[in-house]
N, C-alpha and C positions, 0 to 999 in steps of 0.2 A: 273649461267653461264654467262659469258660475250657474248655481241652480235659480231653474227659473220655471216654470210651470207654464209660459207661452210668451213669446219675442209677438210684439202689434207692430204694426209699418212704422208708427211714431217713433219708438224704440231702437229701430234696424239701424247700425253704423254703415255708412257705404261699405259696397264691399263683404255686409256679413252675408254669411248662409241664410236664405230667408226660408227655402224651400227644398225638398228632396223628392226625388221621383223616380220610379222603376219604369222602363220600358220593357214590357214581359212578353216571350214566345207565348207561353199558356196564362193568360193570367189569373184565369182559376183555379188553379195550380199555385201559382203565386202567390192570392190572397189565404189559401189553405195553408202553405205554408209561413208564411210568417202569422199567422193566425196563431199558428200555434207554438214561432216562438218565441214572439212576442207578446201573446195575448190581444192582439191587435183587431177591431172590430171594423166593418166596414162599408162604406153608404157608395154603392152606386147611381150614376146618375148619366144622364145622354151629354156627351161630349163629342166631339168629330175629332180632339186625337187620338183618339184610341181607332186601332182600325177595326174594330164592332162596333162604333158609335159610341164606346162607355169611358166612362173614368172611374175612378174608385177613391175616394180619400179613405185613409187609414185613419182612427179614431183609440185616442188611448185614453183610456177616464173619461171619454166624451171631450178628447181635445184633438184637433187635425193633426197629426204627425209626419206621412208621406201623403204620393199619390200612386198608384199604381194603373198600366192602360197596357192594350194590349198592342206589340209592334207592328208596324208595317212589314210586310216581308221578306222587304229588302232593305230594312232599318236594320242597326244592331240594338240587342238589348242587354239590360244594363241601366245603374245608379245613374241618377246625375241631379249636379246641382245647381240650385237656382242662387245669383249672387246679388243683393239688395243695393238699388239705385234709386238716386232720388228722381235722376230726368233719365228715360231708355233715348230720346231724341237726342239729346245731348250726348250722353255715352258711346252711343253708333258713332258721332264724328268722333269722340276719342279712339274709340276703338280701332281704327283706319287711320288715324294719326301718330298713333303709339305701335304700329305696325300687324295688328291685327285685322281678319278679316271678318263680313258678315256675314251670318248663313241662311236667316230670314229676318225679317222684323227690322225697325219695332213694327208690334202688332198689337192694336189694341185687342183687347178680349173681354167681351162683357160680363161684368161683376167680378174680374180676375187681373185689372189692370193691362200693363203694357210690358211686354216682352220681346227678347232680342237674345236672338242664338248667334255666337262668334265661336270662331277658332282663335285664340291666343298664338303669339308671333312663337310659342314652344309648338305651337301644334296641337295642342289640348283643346276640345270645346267645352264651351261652357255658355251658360244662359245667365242672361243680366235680365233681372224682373223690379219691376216699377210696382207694387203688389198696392192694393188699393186699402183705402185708410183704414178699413173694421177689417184688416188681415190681421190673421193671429195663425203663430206656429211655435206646436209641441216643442220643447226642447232643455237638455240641460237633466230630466230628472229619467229614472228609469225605464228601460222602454220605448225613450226616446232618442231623436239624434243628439250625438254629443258633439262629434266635430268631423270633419274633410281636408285629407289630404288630396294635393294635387301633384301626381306623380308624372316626370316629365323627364326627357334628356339633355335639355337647356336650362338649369337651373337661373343662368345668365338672364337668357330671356325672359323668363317669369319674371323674376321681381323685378327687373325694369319696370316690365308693363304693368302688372296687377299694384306695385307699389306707387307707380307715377298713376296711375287710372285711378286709385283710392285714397293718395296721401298717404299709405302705408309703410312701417320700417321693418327690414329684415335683421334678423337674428342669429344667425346659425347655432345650433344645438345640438347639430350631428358629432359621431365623435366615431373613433375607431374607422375612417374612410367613409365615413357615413354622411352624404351631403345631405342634411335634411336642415330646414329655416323654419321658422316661425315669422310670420308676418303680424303685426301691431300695428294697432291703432291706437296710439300713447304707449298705453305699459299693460294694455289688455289684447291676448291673442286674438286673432279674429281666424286664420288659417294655415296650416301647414305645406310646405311643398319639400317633397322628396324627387332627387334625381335619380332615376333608374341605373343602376349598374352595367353599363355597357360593356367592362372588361370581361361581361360572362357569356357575352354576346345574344344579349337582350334585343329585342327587335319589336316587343310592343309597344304597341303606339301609345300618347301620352292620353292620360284617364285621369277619373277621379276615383278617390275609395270614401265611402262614407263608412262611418264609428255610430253605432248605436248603443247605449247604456247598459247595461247589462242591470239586474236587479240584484244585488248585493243577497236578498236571502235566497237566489235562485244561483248566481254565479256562472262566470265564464266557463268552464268547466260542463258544469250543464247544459249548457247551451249549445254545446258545440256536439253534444252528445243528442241533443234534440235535432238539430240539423241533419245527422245523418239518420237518424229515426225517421223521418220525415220527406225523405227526398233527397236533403243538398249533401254537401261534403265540410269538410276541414282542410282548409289550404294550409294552416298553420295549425300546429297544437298550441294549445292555450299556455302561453310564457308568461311570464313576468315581468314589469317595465317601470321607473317612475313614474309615469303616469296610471299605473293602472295592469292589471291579468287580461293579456287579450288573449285577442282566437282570431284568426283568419278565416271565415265558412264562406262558402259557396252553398246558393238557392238551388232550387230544381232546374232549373235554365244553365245553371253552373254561373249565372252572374254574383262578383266578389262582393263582400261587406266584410266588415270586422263589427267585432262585439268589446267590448271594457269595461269593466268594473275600479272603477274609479275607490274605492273601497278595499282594495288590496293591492299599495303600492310598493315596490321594490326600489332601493336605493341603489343600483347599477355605474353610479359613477355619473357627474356631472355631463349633461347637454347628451344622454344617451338616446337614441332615435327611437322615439315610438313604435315604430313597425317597420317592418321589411315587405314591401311589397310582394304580393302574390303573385303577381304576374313577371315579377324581375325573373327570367330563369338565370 
């Protein structure tokens, strides 16, 4: 992803990441922790999804980065991403058309646009958001999100659908047994999809993982060392990749993220998969 100091609705290609958002069991717990390993600041304010009535944006330099709210308690918690539409009316009939299902919405939401949660024909949900024209979201520089895999067992099915739903081409870049694609918009990525490893008798269900930046004078490494200081864990030690030094952590809830430092990359051999999913056992 190229750097960029905050994506406006103007900006957003269908289909990008417009938005990120945690549903937390504790989420002042939550905000404590990525507070601290991120540096991340944060504005509550009265919302009804949160089940305390709050929301919370996350703020990095005084720009919106996530959202964090606290779950229902018979919701799971956990990342997920918001994907940028131009019409959510229009998309619901694609979404049923191209063989997905809805899960609420669209729904307008005042000063926050129109939104619409689906399950994709892999089984993955995801939210298509219509965000309103003074949206702006962190992204691209330290700190912030960088990018979203969408890990699933039907790689088949994905790109059918999110390729046909956005005009999108696939790429595959996985290598070594590694189904992992790259989804474009022209000859610029917009998102990732990895298929889970079934031979190992994988049985989670299909998710998103979001990639946050890591700060290059701070380093992946650190970070992951900060996470377990703090509460979460390390699902993965921090490796090396083309792309970048990740780290797999787990928050205090145990929900996954990955970190990358885009700033220390490793030449592993042509079209080598970014990550290994956490949750593949």
């Amino acid at each position: 992803m190229s750097l960029r100091t905050a994506l406006s609705a103007s900006s957003l290609p269908p289909g990008a990441p417009c938005w990120v958002e945690l549903a937390a069991r504790d989420e002042s717990a939550a905000r404590a922790f990525y507070g601290e390993l991120f540096g991340w600041e944060f504005h509550r304010k009265h919302d009804p999804v949160g089940a305390d009535g709050r929301y919370a944006l996350a703020l990095c330099d005084g720009v919106q980065v996530a959202g964090l709210y606290q779950a229902a308690p018979d919701r799971p918690a956990g990342w997920s991403v918001h994907l940028a539409v131009g019409n959510a009316v229009n998309t619901a009939d694609w979404v049923t058309h191209l063989g997905g299902s809805l899960a609420l919405g669209p729904l307008d939401i005042p000063e926050r646009g129109t939104v619409l949660h689906a399950v994709d024909p892999s089984g993955a949900p995801v939210v298509f958001w219509q965000p309103p024209s003074d949206w702006a979201f962190g992204t691209g520089l330290p700190r912030m999100f960088s990018g979203a895999d969408l890990n699933t067992h039907d790689g088949d099915a994905a790109d059918e659908f999110y390729c046909k739903l956005f005009g999108l081409s696939s790429q595959q870049i996985g290598a070594d047994d590694i189904d992992y694609a790259e989804w474009r918009l022209g000859h610029e990525p917009v998102i990732y999809r990895c298929v889970m490893d079934v031979r190992q008798g994988s049985t989670v269900a299909p998710h998103w993982l979001v990639y946050f930046q890591a700060d290059p004078t701070i380093g992946t490494d650190t970070l992951a060392r900060l996470a377990l200081r703090h509460g979460g864990g390390v699902l993965a030690e921090p490796y090396d990749t083309p792309f970048g030094r990740t780290a797999l952590l787990s928050d205090p809830d145990g929900c996954p993220l990955a970190v990358i430092d885009h700033s220390r990359t490793r030449d592993l051999g042509v079209g080598r998969a970014e990550v290994d999913d956490p949750h593949d056992d």
